[in-house]
Wavefront OBJ file of the C-alpha trace (Angstrom):
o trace
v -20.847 -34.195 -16.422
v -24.496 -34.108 -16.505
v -26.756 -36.258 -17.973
v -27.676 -34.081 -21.047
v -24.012 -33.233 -21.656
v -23.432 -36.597 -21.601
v -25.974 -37.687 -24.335
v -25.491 -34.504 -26.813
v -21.576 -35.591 -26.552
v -23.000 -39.353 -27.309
v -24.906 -37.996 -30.218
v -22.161 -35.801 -31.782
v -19.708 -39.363 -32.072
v -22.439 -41.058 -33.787
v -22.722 -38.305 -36.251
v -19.017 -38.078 -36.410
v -18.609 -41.437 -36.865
v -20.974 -41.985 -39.625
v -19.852 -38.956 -41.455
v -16.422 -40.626 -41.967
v -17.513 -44.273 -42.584
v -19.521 -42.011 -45.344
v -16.329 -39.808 -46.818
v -14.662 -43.432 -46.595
v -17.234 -45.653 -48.724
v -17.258 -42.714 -50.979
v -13.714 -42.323 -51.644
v -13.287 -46.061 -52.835
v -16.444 -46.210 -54.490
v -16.233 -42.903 -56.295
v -19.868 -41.578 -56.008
v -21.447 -38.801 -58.087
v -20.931 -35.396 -57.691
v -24.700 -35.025 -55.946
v -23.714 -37.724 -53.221
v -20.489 -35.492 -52.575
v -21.885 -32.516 -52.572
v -24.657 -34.027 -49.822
v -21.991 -35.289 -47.683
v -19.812 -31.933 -47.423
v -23.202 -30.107 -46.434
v -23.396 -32.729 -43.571
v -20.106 -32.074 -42.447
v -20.590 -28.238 -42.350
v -24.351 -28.907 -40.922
v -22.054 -31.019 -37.811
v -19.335 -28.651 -37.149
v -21.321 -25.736 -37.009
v -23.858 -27.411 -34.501
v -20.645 -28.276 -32.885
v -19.207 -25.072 -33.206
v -22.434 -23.223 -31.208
v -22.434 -26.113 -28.536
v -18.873 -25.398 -27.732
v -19.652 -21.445 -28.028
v -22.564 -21.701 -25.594
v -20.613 -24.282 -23.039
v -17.762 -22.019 -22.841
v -19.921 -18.910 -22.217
v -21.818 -21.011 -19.160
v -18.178 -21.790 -18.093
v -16.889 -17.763 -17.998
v -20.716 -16.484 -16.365
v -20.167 -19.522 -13.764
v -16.074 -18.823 -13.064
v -16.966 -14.696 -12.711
v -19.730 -15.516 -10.222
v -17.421 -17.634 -8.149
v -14.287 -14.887 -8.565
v -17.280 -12.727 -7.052
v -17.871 -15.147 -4.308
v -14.599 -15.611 -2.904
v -13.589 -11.600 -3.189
v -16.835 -11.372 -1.050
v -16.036 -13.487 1.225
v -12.291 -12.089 1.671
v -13.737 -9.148 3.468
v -15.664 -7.896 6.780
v -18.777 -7.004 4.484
v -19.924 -3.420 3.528
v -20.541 -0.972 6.528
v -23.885 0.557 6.491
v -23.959 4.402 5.877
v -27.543 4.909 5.211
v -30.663 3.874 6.734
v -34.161 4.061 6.182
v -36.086 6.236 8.771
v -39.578 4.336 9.072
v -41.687 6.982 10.496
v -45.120 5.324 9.144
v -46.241 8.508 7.857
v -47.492 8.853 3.983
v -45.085 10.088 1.477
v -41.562 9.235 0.185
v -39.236 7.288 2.692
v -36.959 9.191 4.756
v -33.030 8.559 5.233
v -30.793 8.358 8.180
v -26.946 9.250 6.886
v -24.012 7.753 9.589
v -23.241 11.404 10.954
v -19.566 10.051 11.449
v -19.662 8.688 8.110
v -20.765 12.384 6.797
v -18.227 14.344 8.678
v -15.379 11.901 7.291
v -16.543 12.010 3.362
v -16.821 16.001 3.585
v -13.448 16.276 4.456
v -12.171 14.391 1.262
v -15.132 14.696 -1.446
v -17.633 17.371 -2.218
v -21.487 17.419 -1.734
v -22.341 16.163 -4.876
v -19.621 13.658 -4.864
v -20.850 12.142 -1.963
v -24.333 11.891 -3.139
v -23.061 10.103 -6.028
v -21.551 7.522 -3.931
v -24.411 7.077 -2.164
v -26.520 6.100 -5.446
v -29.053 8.160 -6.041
v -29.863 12.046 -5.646
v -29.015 13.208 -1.755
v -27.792 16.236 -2.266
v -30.727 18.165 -0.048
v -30.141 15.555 2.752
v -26.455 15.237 3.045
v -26.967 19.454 3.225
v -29.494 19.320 5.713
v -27.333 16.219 7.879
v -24.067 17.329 7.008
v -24.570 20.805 8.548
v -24.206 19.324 11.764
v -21.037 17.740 11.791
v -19.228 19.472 8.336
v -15.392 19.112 9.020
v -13.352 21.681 6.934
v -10.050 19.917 5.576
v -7.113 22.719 4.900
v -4.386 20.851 3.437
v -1.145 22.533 1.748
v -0.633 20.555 -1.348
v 2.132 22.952 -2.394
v 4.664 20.439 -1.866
v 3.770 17.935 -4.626
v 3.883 20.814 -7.455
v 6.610 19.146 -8.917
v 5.519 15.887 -9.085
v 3.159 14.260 -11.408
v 2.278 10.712 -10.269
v 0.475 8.508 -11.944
v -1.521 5.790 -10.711
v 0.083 1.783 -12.493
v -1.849 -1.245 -12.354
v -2.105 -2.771 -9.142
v -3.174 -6.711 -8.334
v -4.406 -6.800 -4.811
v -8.147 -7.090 -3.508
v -8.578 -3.625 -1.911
v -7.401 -1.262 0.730
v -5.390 -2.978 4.047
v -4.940 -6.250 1.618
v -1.027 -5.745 1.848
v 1.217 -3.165 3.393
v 4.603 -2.434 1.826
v 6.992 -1.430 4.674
v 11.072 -0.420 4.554
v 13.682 1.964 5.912
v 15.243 4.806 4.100
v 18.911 5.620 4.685
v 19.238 9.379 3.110
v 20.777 10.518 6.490
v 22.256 7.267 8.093
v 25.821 8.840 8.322
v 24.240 10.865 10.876
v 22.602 8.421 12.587
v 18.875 8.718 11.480
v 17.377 6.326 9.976
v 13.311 7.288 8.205
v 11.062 3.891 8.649
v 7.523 3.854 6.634
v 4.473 1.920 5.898
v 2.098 2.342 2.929
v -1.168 0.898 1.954
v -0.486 -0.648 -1.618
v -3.733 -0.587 -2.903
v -4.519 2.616 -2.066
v -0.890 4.307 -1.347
v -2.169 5.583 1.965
v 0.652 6.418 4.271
v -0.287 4.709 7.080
v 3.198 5.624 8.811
v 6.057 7.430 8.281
v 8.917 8.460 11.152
v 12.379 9.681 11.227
v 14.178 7.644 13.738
v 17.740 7.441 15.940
v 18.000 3.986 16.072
v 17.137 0.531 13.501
v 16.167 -1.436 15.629
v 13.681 -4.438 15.368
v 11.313 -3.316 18.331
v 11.550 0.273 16.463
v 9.864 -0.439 13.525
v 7.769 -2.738 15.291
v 6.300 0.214 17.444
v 5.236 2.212 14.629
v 3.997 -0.662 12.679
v 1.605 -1.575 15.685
v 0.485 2.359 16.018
v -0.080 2.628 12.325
v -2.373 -0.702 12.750
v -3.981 0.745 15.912
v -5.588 3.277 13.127
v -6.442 1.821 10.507
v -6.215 -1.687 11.062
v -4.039 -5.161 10.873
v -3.305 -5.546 7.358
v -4.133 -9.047 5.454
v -0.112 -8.756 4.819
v 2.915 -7.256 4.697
v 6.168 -6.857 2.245
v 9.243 -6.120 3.478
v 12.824 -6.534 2.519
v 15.498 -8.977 3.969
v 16.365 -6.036 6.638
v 17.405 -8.235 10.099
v 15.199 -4.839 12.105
v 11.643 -6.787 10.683
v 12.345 -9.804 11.858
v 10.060 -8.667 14.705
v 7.391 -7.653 12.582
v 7.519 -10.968 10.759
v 7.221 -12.739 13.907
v 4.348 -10.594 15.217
v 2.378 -10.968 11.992
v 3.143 -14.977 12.118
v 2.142 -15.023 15.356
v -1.613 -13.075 15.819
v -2.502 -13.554 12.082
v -2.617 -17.042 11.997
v -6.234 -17.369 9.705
v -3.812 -17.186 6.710
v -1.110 -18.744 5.495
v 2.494 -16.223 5.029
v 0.842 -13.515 6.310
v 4.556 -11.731 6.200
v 6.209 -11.580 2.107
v 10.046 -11.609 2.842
v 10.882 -9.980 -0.753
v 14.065 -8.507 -2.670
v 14.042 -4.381 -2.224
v 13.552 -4.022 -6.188
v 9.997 -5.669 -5.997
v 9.017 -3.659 -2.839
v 8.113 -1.006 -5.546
v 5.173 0.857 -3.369
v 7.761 1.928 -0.766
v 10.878 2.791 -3.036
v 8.660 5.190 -5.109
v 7.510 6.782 -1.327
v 10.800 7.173 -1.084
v 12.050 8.975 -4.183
v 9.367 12.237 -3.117
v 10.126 12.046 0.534
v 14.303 12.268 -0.609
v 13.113 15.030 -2.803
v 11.171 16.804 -0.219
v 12.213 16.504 3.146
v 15.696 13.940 3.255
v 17.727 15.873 0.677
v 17.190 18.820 2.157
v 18.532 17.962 5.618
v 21.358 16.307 3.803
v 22.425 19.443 2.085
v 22.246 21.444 5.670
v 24.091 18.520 7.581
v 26.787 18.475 4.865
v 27.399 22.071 5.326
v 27.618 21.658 9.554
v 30.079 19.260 8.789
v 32.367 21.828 6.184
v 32.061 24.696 7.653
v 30.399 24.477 10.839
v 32.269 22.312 13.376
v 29.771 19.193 13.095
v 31.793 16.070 14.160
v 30.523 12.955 13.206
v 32.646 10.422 14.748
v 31.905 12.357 18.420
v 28.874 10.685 19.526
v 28.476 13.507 21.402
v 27.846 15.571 18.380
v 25.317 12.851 16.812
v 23.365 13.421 19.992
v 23.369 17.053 19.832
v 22.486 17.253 16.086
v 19.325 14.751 16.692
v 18.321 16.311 19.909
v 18.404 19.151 17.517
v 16.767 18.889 14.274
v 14.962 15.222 14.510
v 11.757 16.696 15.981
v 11.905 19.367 13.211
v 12.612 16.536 10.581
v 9.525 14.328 11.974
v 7.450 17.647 11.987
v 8.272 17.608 7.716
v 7.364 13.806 7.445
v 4.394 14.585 9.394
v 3.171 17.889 6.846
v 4.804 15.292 4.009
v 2.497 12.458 4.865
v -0.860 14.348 5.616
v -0.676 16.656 1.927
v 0.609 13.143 0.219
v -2.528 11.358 2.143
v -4.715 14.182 0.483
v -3.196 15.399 -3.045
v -4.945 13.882 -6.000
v -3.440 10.722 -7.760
v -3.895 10.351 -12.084
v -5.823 7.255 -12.220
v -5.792 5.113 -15.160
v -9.456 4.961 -16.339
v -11.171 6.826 -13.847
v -10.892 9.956 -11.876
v -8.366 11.524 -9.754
v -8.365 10.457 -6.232
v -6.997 11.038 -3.306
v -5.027 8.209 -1.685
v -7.549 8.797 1.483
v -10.440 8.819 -0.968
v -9.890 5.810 -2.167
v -8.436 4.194 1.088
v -11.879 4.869 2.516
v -14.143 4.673 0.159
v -12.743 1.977 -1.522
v -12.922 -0.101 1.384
v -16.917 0.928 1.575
v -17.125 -0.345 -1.890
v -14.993 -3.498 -1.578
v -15.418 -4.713 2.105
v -13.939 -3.880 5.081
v -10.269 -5.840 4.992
v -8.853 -4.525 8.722
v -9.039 -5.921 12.306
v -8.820 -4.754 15.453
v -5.554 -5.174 17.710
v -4.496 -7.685 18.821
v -6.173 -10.815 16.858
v -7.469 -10.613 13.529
v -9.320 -12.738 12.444
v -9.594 -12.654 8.499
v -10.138 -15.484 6.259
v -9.656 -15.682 2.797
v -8.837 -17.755 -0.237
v -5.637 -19.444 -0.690
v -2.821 -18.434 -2.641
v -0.380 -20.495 -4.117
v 3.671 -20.358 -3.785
v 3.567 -18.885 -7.193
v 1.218 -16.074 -6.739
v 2.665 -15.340 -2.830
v 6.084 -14.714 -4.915
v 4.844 -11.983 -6.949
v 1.983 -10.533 -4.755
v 2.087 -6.934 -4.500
v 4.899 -6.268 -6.731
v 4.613 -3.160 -9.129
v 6.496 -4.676 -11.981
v 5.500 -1.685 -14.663
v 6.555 0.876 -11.489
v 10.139 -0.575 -12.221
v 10.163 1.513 -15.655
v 10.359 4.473 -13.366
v 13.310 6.579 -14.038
v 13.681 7.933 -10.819
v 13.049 4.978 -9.345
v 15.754 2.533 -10.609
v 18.201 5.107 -9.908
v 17.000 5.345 -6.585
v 17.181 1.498 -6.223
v 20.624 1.347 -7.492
v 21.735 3.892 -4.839
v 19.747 2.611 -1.384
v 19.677 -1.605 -2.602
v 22.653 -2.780 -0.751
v 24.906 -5.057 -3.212
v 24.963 -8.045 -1.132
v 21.099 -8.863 -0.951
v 21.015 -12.219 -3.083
v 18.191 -13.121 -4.946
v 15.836 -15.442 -3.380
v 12.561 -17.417 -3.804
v 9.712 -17.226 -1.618
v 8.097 -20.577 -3.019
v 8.447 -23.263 -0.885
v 9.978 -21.039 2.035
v 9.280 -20.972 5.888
v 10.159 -18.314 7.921
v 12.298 -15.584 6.871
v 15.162 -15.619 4.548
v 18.703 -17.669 5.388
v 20.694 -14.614 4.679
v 19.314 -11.425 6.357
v 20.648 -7.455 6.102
v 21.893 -5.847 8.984
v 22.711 -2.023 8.895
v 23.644 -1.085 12.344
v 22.620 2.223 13.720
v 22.387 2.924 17.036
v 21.077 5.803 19.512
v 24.218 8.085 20.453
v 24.401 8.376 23.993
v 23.348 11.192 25.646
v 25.871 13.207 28.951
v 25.779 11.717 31.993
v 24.796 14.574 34.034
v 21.134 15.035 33.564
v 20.864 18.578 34.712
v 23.624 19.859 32.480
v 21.648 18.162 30.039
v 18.087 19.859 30.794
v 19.793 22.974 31.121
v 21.099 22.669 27.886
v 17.354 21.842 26.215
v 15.920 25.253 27.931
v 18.876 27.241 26.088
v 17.903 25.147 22.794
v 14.124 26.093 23.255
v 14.758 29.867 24.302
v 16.494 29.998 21.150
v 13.816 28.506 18.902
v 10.809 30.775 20.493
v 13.379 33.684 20.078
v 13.553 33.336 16.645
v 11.110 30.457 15.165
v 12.585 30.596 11.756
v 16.705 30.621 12.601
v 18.989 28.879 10.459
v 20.061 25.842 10.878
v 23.811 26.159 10.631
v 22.819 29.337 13.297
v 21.060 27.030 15.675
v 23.690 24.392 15.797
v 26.492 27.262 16.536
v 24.859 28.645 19.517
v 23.850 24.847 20.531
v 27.380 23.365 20.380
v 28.723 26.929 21.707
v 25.861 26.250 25.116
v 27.216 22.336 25.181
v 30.794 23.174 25.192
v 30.315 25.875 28.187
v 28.501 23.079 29.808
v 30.046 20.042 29.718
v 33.773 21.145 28.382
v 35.220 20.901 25.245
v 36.698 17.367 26.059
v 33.225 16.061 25.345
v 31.870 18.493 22.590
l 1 2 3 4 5 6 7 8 9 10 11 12 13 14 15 16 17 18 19 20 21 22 23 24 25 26 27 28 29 30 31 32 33 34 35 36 37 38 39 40 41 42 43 44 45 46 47 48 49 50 51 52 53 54 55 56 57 58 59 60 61 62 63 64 65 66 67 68 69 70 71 72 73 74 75 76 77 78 79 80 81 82 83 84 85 86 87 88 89 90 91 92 93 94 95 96 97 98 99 100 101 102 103 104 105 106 107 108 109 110 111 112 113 114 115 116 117 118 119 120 121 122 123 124 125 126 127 128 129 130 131 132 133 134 135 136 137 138 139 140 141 142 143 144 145 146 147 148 149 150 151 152 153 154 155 156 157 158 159 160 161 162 163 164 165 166 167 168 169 170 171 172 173 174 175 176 177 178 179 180 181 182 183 184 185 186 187 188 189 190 191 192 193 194 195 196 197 198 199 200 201 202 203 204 205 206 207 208 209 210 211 212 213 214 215 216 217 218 219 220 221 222 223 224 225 226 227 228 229 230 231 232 233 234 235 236 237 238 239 240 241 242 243 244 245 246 247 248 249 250 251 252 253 254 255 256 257 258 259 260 261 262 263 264 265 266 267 268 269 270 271 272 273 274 275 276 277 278 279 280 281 282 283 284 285 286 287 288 289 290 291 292 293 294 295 296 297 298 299 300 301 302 303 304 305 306 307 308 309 310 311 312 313 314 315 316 317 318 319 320 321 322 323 324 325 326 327 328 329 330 331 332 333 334 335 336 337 338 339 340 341 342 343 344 345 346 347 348 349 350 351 352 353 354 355 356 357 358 359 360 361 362 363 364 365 366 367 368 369 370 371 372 373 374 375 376 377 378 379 380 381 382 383 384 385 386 387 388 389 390 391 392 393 394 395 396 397 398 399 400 401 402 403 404 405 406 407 408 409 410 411 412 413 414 415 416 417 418 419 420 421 422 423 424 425 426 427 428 429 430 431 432 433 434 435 436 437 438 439 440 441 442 443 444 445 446 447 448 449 450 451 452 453 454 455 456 457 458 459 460 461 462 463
């Protein structure tokens, strides 16, 4: 406390105190009406000087606590990349500016001229014409396939874009041995990756975790489940990202929101469909799925074509417009991008990042990046009810090192494939003639003539 504080505070007892040796001496002496009167106007005179003191302090207190929350959220980031320059040509007239040509190609693909000149502060809608005509990158994306979804932007606690990634498997076509594995940018909802797969393996997800990250980035952190296949992850993130402290959340599925929403659209889009079609192989079209022989025909199949959806999914998801709660629609590219122009870089290359930031506590590491009003979802809690799996206890990150004692484990494994290798790459040739013969053939079509091919091949012993 400083020295002034300390001697207002001094003078504020002695007029306290003397007020109530005063209300005292006049209660047993019973004074005059005047002398009353006097007094009470002291005592409103002292507690509104008090009153103002405490007003102002408190004031000081928030301006001083908001510069600080400003400090540390600047220093939790890579700083602000440069964009624009001043051209200093030394020749009279108004300065000229340099825009980041890379920079320009990039925003036109997401925002329009004017939009981008907004951004930039001030009126550039001449230059980024003149500059952007050189590197203008047209951006065709099908948004078709979100026309019957509105989505709607919640409230989300985390710094900016890379801050956290939510990650998780989805199991809409695990009885035939495929399992979908995705990551997501919370802040932003950026799908960063997104891939059908044969296998759940650990070393799996890891792969596409450390391809999504050669794109955009290491995240600050990751959420994931209690699935045994991110142990790997887990370790990997323990392991390079050691500038923070539980760089990996180990987390219940039901507060992994981000993901589980992903997951709803992509079920309703690509998974349910392929469900449908491998449901009807298996009524009325010979499908067998306890011959692993059959598991390996129907992925060598239609697991390319299934990617080849997540693929269209994730790029017209990347680009559709999200409602945002107090400010405009955006893109979750837009604001992956942009927003991390605004906020500060928060990435790092592979394989050491090297981010610091402010500490969190146990507390606030339990319930980082959890979407509690995206649990009021509909959709969503009956999706949660259907994928979480009825074992996974509830558990408490505070106080916790390393991941949790009880972990998940849904086996799925590749199928193995025939022995005889040049059966086998006869059979592909057949299985591509028929495709460029007729790009858009049926699926239950495809299979018969596949299974048909594999059977004159390899015998009906095996198929």
């Amino acid at each position: 406390m400083s020295e002034q504080s300390t001697a207002l505070l001094n003078t504020f007892r002695v007029h306290y105190h003397r007020l109530v040796a005063r209300v005292e001496a006049t209660i047993q002496n019973g004074d005059d009406s005047t002398v009353v009167a006097r007094i009470g106007d002291e005592a409103d005179e002292l507690l509104r000087a008090i009153t103002e003191q405490i007003q102002t302090n408190i004031s000081l207190l928030q301006s001083d606590i908001q510069a600080q929350y400003r400090d540390v959220i600047d220093h939790s980031h890579h700083g602000h990349p440069i964009v624009m320059q001043q051209a200093h040509t030394g020749g009279p007239g108004r300065p000229s500016y340099i825009i980041d040509p890379d920079f320009l190609a990039w925003a036109y693909s997401l925002r329009s001229t004017s939009s981008i000149s907004r951004f930039l502060g001030q009126t550039y809608d001449s230059l980024i014409l003149e500059q952007g005509s050189q590197c203008f990158m047209a951006c065709y994306v099908h948004l078709e396939v979100f026309e019957r979804f509105r989505i709607r932007r919640r409230t989300y606690s985390v710094p900016g874009p890379n801050s956290l990634w939510h990650h998780d498997g989805q199991h809409r076509l695990i009885r035939w041995g495929i399992v979908i594995h995705g990551f997501i940018d919370g802040y932003s909802r950026l799908i960063v990756g997104l891939r059908a797969h044969n296998n759940n393996r650990g070393q799996t997800v890891l792969d596409l975790f450390l391809e999504a990250a050669q794109d955009y980035g290491v995240p600050e952190r990751i959420r994931g489940d209690h699935g045994i296949e991110n142990i790997l992850i887990a370790a990997w993130m323990e392991a390079h990202c050691t500038s923070r402290r539980s760089p990996y959340i180990w987390g219940r599925s039901v507060h992994n929101v981000r993901i589980e929403r992903l997951w709803v659209d992509v079920t309703a889009q690509v998974g349910s469909h392929w469900h449908e079609a491998f449901i009807q192989l298996e009524l009325h079209h010979g499908l067998d799925i306890n011959n692993p022989q059959h598991l390996w025909l129907l992925q060598t199949l239609f697991l390319p074509v299934v990617n080849e959806q997540l693929s269209f999914f994730s790029e017209g998801w990347n680009q559709h417009r999200i409602q945002i709660r107090d400010g405009p629609n955006r893109s979750p590219a837009d604001m992956f991008a942009f927003d991390m122009l605004t906020n500060g870089v928060r990435r790092s290359q592979l394989p050491f990042p090297e981010i610091s930031e402010a500490e969190m506590t146990d507390e606030e590491l339990e319930e980082y990046g959890v979407d509690w009003e995206g649990l009021d979802e509909d959709r969503l809690l009956l999706s949660l009810r259907q994928a979480t799996p009825i074992d996974e206890a509830p558990t408490s990150w505070i106080g916790r090192i390393g991941p949790p004692d009880n972990l998940n484990q849904v086996h799925v494994e590749q199928p193995p494939a025939p022995s005889n290798q040049l059966l086998v790459t006869s059979l592909n040739n057949y299985i591509s003639q028929c495709i460029i013969a007729d790009e858009s053939i049926p699926v239950s079509q495809l299979w018969e003539l596949a299974l048909g091919e594999a059977r004159r091949l390899f015998g009906s012993d095996l198929f």
